[in-house]
C-alpha positions as CSV (number, residue, x, y, z in Angstrom):
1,X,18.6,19.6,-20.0
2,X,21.7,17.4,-21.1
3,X,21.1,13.6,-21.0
4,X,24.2,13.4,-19.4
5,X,24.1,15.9,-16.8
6,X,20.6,14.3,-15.4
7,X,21.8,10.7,-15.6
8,X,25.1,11.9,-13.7
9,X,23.4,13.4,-11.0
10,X,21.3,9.9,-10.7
11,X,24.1,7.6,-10.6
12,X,25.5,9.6,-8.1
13,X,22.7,10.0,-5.7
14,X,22.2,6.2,-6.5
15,X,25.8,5.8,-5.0
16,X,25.0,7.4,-1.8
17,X,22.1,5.5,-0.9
18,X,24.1,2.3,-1.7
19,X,26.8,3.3,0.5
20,X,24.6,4.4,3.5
21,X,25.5,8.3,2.5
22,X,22.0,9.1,3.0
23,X,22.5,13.2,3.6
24,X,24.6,13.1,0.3
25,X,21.9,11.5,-1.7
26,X,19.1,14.0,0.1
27,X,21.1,17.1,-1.3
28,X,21.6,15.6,-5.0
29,X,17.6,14.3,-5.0
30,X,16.9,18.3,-3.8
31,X,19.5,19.5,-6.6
32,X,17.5,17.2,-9.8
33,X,14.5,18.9,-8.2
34,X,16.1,22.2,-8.2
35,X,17.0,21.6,-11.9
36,X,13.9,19.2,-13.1
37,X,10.8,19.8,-11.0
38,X,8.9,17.2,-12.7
39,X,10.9,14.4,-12.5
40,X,9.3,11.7,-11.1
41,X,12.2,9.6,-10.3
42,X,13.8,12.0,-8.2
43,X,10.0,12.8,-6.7
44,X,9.6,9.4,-6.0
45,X,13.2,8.5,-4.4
46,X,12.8,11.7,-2.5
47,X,10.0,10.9,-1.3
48,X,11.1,7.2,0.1
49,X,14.4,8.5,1.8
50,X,12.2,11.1,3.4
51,X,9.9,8.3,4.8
52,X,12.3,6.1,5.9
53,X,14.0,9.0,8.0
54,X,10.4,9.6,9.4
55,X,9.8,13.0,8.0
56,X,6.5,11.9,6.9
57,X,5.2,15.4,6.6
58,X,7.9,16.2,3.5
59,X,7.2,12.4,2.0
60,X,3.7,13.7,2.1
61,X,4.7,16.8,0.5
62,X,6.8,15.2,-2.0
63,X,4.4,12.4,-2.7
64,X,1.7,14.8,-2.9
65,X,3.6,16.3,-6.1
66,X,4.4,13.3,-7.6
67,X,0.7,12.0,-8.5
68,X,0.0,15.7,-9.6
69,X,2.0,14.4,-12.6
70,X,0.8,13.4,-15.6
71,X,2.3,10.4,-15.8
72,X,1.5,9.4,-12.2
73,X,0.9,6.1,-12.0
74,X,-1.1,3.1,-9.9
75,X,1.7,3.1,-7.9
76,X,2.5,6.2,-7.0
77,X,-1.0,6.8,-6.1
78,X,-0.6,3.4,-4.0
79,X,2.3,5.0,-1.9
80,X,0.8,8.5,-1.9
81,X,-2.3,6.8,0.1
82,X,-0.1,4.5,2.4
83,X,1.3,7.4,3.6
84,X,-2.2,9.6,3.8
85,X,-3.0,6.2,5.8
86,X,-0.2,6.7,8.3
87,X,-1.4,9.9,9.2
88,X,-5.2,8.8,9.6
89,X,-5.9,11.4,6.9
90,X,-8.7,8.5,5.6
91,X,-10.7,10.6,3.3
92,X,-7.9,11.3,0.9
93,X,-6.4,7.8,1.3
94,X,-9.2,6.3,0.4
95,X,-9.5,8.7,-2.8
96,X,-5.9,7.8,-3.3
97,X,-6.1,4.2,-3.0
98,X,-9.6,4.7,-5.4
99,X,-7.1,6.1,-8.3
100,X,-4.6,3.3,-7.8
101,X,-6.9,0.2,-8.3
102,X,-8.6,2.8,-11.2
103,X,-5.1,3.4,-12.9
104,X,-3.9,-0.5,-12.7
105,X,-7.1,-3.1,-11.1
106,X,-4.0,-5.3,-10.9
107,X,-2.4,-3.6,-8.3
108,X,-3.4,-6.3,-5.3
109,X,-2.0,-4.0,-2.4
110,X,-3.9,-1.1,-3.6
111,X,-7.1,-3.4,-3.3
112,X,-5.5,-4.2,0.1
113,X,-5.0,-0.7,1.3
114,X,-8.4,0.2,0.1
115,X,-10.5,-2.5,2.4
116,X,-8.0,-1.6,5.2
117,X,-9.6,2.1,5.0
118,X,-13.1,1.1,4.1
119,X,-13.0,-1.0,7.4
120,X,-11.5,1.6,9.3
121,X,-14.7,4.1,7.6
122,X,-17.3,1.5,9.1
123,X,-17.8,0.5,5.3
124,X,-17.8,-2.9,5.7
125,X,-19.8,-3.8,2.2
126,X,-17.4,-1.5,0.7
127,X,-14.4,-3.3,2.2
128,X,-15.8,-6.9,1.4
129,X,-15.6,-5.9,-2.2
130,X,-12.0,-4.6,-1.9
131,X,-10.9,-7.2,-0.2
132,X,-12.0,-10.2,-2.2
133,X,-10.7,-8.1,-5.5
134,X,-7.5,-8.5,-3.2
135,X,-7.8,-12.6,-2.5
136,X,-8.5,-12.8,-6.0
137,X,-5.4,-11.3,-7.1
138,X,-3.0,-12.8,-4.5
139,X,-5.0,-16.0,-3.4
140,X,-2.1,-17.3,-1.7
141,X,-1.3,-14.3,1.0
142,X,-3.3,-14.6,4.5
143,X,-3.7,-10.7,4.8
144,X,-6.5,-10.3,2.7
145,X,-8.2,-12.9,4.0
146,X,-7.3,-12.3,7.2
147,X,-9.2,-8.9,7.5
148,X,-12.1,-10.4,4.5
149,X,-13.0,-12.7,7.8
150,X,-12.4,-9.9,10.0
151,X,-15.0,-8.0,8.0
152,X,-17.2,-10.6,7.8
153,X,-17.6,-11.1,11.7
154,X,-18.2,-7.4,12.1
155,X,-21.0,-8.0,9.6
156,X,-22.1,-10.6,11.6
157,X,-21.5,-13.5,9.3
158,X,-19.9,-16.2,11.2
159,X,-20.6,-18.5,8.8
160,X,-18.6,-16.5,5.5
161,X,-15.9,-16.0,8.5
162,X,-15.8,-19.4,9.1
163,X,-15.2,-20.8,5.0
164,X,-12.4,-18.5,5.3
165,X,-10.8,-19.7,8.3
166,X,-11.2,-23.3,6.6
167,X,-10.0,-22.0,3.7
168,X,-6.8,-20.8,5.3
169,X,-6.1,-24.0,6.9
170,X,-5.3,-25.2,3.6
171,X,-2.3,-22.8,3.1
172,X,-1.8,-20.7,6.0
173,X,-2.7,-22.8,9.6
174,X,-1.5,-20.6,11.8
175,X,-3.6,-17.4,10.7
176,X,-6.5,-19.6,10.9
177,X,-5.8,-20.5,14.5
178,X,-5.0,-17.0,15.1
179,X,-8.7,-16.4,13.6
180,X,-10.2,-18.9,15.3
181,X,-8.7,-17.5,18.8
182,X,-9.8,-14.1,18.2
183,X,-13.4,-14.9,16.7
184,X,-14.2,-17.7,19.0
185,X,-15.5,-19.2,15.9
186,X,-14.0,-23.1,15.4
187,X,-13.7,-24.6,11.3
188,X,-13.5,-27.9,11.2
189,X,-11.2,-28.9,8.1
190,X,-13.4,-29.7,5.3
191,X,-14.3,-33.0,4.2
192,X,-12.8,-32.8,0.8
């Protein structure tokens, strides 16, 4: 393969996507496959500009190939679940989602995604842990602790629901009162 040849087809299917020419960059992505089936760039990019024009199946397909790599990494493995997610395949998102936090435990939306699926499978211990491995690494987004509350009502812990709810006054009001009016459960502000 010439250095040259590869980075010129990149720079121009990076052109096309820049100037809206998405067909153009679609048939260049295809061509660096043609000529470089394990790139993962052109994998990846394919796979994006196939989701965002809602061919999920081929993103799938695409996505699919690009964490049979070698070099796949935490996030690949993060988007290849997403979109298993979309498609309520939850089995093989949560195994996805499993290899992201595996291949980078930093990765706070894998954490997310994970505890998403574990609550959709009913595995609400499961999910807790997820979820607060989540909080932990973003401490200041509502999400996780939005569904870590969640979680803990459908456990039947008001009262862990309700330090989170407190706890999200702090930074985030308006989740907590969104909380609040779909728990029925009331935190009053702590006396700190």
């Amino acid at each position: 393969m010439s250095r040259f040849d590869y980075l010129w087809h990149k720079w121009r299917a990076i052109a096309a996507l820049v100037l809206g020419r998405r067909p153009q960059a679609m048939a260049l992505f295809d061509e660096m496959l043609r000529r470089w089936p394990d790139d993962a760039y052109a994998r990846a990019s394919r796979t994006h500009l196939r989701s965002q024009l809602g061919d999920t199946a081929g993103a799938l397909e695409d996505s699919a190939g690009l964490v049979a790599l070698p070099a796949a990494s935490g996030r690949d493995w993060f988007n290849h679940g997403f979109l298993l997610e979309q498609v309520e395949r939850w089995d093989e998102a949560l195994a996805a989602f499993r290899r992201a936090t595996e291949l980078d435990p930093k990765l706070d939306r894998a954490w997310y995604g994970l505890g998403l699926v574990l609550i959709r499978l009913q595995r609400y211990d499961e999910a807790v842990v997820a979820l607060k491995r989540n909080t932990e690494l973003q401490p200041m987004s509502p999400y996780g602790w939005y569904q870590l509350a969640r979680v803990h009502v459908d456990r039947r812990e008001p009262e862990e629901a309700v330090k989170i709810i407190r706890h999200l006054k702090g930074f985030e009001p308006k989740v907590a009162a969104q909380l609040e009016r779909e728990t029925g459960l009331l935190a009053a502000p702590s006396s700190s």
